[in-house]
C-alpha positions in Angstrom: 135.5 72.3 -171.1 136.5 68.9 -169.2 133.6 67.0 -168.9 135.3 64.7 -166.8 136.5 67.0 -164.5 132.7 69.0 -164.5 131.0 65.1 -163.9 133.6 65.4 -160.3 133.6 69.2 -159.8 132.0 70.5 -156.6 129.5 73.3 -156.1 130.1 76.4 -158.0 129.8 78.8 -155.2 131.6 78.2 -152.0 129.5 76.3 -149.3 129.7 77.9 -146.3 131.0 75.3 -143.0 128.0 74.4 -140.6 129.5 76.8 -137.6 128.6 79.7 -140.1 125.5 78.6 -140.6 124.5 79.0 -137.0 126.3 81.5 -136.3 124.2 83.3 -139.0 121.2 82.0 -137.5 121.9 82.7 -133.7 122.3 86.3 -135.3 119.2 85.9 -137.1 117.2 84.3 -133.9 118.6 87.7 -131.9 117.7 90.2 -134.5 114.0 88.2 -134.2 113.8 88.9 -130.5 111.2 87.7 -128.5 109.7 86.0 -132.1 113.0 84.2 -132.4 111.2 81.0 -131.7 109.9 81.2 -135.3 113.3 80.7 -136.6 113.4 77.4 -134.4 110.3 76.3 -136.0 111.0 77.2 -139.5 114.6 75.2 -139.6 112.7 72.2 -137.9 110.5 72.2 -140.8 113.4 73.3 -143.2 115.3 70.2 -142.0 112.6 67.8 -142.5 111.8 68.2 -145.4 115.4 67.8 -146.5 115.7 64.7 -144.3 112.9 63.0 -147.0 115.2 62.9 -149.7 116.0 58.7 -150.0 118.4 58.6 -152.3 117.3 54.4 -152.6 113.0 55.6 -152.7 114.4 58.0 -155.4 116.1 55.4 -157.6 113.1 53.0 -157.3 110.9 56.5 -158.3 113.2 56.7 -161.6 113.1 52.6 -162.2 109.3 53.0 -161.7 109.0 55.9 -164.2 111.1 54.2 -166.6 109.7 51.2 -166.5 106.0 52.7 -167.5 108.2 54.6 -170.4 109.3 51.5 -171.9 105.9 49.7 -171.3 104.3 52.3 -172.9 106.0 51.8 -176.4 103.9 50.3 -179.3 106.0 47.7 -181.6 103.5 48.3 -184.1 104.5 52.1 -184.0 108.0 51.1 -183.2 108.2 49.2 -186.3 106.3 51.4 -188.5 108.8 54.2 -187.7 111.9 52.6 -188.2 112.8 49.5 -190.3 115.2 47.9 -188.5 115.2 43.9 -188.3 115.5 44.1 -184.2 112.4 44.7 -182.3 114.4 46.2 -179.2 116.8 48.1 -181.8 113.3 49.7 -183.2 111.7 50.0 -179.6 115.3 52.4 -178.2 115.1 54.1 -181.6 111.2 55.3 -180.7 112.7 55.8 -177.2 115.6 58.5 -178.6 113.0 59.6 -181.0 110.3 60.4 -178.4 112.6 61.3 -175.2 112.2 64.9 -174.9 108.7 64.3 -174.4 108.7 61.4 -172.3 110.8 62.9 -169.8 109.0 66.0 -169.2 106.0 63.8 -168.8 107.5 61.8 -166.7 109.1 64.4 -164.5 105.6 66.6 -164.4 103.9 63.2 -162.9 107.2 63.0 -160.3 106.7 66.5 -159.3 103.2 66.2 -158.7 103.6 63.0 -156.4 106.4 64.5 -154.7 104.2 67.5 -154.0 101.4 65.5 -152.6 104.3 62.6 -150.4 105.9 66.1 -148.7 103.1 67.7 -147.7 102.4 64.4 -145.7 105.3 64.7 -144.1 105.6 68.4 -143.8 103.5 70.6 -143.7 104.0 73.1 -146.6 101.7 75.4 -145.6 102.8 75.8 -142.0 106.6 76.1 -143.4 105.1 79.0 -145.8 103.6 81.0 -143.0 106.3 80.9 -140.6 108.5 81.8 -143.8 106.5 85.1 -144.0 106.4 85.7 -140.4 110.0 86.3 -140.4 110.2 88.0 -143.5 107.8 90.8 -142.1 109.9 91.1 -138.9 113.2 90.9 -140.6 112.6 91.7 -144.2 112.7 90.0 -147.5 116.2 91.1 -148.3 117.9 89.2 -144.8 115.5 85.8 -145.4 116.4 85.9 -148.6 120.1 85.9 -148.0 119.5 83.7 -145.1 117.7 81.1 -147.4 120.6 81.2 -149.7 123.1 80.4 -147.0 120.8 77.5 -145.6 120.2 76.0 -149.6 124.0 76.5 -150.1 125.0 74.6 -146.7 122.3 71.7 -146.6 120.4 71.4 -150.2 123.5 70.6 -153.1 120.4 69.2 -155.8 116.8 69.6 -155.2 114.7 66.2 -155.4 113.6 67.4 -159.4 117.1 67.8 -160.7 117.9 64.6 -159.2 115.3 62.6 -160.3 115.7 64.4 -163.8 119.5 63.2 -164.0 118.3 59.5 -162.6 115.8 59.5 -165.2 118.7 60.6 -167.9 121.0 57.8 -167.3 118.7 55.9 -167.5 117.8 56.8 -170.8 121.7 57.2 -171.8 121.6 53.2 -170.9 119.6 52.6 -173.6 120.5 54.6 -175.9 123.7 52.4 -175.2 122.4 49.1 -176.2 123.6 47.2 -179.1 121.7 46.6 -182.3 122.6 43.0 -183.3 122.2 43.5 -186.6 124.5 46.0 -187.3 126.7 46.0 -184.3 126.1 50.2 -183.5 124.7 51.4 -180.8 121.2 52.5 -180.4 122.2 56.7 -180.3 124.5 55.8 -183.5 122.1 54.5 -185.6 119.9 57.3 -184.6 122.3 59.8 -185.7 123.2 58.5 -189.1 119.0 58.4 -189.6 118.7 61.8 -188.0 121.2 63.3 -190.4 119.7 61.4 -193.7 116.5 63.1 -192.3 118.0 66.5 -192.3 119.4 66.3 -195.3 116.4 64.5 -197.3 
C-alpha cells in the first residue's frame, strides 16, 4: 500500500455527477405521485443539515477538545509514570500512553453536542418521519438505494470521522515534539519504553 497515494486518493466507489442525482430524484418524486412533495421536504432537510458542517467551527471543536485533553493531565501522574527530566516530554508520554481512551472520550462528548447543535437547526425528528413516509410508499429497498446515491453525491465524511481525524493530527503533533534531553521524538521514546515493557 502507498500511503501517500491513499492520504490523496478519492472516494472508493464512484460518485455519481449531480444531473444523476436529480434525475434519480425527479424519478423518485414521480413514482411518489401526488406525495412527491415529501421528497421536496425531505432533501430540504437532507441539505441542511449538510450545509452545518463548518469546516473552521469544526477545527475550533477539535482545538477545544484538545485543549481540555492536555489540561486535564496531572504532572504529578505524568512524572510518576515516566522518568524523564522534561516535564512536557513526560506530559506527551502520558498523552501516547492514555490516547485510546482520551479520544473516545472526547469524541462521545463531540457526538453528543453535535447531536443536541443539529437538532437546533434541523429538526431530526421531522427529517425521520418524512424519511418513513416515503419508505412506506416506495419501499425500504428504493430509499435505501436512493439514500446511498444522495450520501455518495453530497456527504464524502460524516461530521464524526472528521472530527476523529482532526482530533488525530492533533494528537500525531504531539506525539511529534522533541524531547530535549535526548533529542527523539515523543512516539520514539514511547516505543523504545513500550518494547522494554513487553519484553520485561
Amino acid at each position: 500500500m502507498d500511503i501517500f497515494e491513499a492520504y490523496l486518493s478519492s472516494p472508493d466507489e464512484s460518485i455519481p455527477t449531480f444531473s444523476t442525482f436529480f434525475q434519480s430524484a425527479q424519478d423518485l418524486k414521480e413514482s411518489l405521485g401526488t406525495k412527491g412533495y415529501l421528497l421536496d421536504h425531505y432533501l430540504s432537510l437532507c441539505f441542511r443539515l449538510i450545509t452545518q458542517i463548518d469546516f473552521v467551527s469544526l477545527q475550533d471543536e477539535v482545538s477545544e477538545a484538545m485543549a481540555a485533553i492536555m489540561q486535564s493531565i496531572s504532572d504529578a501522574e505524568a512524572e510518576q509514570a515516566f522518568s524523564c527530566q522534561e516535564i512536557h516530554t513526560r506530559q506527551m508520554l502520558w498523552l501516547l500512553s492514555h490516547a485510546d481512551a482520551l479520544l473516545e472520550q472526547a469524541f462521545q462528548d463531540f457526538i453528543q453536542k453535535k447531536t443536541l447543535s443539529s437538532e437546533t437547526s434541523v429538526d431530526i425528528i421531522d427529517l425521520r418521519q418524512t424519511e418513513e413516509k416515503i419508505k412506506v410508499l416506495i419501499g425500504q429497498e428504493k430509499m435505501e438505494s436512493f439514500q446511498r446515491m444522495f450520501l455518495h453525491r453530497f456527504l464524502f465524511s460524516s461530521v464524526a470521522q472528521l472530527f476523529l481525524q482532526g482530533m488525530t493530527t492533533e494528537f500525531i503533533r504531539r506525539f511529534l515534539t522533541t524531547d530535549i534531553e535526548t533529542g527523539s521524538e515523543v512516539f520514539r521514546i514511547h516505543l523504545k519504553n513500550f518494547g522494554h515493557a513487553k519484553n520485561g
